[in-house]
C-alpha positions as CSV (number, residue, x, y, z in Angstrom):
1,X,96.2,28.4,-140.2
2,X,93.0,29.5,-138.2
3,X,90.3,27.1,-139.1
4,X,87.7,29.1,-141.2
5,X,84.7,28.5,-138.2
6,X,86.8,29.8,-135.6
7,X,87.8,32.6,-138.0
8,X,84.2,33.8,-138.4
9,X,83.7,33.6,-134.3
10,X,81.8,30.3,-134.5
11,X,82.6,27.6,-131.5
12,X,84.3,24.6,-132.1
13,X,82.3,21.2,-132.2
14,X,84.1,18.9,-129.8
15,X,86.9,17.1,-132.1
16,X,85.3,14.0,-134.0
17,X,81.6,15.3,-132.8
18,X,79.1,16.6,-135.4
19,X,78.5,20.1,-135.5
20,X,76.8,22.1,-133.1
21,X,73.8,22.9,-135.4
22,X,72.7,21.5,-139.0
23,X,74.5,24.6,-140.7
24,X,77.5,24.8,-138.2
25,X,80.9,24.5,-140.4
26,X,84.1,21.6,-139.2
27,X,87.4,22.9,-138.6
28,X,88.3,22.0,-141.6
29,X,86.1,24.0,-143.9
30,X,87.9,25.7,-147.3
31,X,86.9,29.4,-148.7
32,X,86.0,27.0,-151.5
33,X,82.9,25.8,-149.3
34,X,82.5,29.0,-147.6
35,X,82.2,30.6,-151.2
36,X,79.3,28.0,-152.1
37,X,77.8,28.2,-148.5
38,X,77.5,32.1,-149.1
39,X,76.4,32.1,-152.6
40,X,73.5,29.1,-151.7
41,X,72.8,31.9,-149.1
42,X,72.8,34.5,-151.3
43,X,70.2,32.7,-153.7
44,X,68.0,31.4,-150.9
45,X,67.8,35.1,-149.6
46,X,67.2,36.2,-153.2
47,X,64.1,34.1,-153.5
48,X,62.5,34.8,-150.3
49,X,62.7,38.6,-151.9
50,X,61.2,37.8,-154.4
51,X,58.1,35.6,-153.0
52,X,57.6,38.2,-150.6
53,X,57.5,41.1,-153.5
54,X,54.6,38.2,-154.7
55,X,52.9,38.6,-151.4
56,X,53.0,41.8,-150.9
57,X,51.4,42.8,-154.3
58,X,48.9,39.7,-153.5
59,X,47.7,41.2,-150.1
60,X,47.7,44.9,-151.4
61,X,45.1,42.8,-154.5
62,X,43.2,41.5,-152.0
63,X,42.6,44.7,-150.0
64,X,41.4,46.4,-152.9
65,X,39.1,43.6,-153.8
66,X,37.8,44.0,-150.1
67,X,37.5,47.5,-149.7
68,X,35.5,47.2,-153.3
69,X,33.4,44.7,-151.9
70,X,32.3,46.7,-148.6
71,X,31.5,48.9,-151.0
72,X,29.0,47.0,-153.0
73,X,27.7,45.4,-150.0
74,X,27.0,49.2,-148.5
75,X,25.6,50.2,-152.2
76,X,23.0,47.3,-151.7
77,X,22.3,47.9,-148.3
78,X,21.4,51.5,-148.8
79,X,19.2,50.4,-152.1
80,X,16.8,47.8,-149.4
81,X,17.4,50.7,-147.1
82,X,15.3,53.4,-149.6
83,X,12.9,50.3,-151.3
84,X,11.8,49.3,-147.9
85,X,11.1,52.5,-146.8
86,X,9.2,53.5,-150.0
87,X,7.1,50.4,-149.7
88,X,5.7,51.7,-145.8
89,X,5.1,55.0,-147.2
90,X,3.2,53.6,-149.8
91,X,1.4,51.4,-147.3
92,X,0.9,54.0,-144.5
93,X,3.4,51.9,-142.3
């Protein structure tokens, strides 16, 4: 039988050396580990969905609560605006 790394295209590690990388599979791997491996996957994957859903609605928040902002800051600005230009009318500035 093809050893289930080699099956998915996946080099080797020398025989008796660790694997090539941290999630690298031995030649001896079962579809019983593959299975877990995928489904771990699977759930990892699932939750980065998720927190990035999170984020998403989190930035799209905070750009409202910016653009709302600008808009009081603008609202203010135009009020000193028209009260300091009342007071030099009034003082024949």
């Amino acid at each position: 039988p093809v050893p289930a790394a080699a099956a998915a295209g996946e080099e080797s590690p020398v025989e008796g050396g660790p694997p090539d990388h941290s999630y690298s599979l031995s030649s001896g791997t079962t579809s019983e580990e593959l299975l877990r491996k995928l489904n771990e996957h699977r759930d990892i994957i699932a939750l980065l969905e998720v927190k990035m859903k999170e984020m998403k609605g989190s930035i799209r928040r905070l750009r409202l609560a910016e653009a709302q902002l600008r808009e009081e800051i603008r609202e203010k600005d135009r009020l000193l605006h028209a009260a300091s230009a009342g007071t030099r009318k009034r003082h024949g500035l």
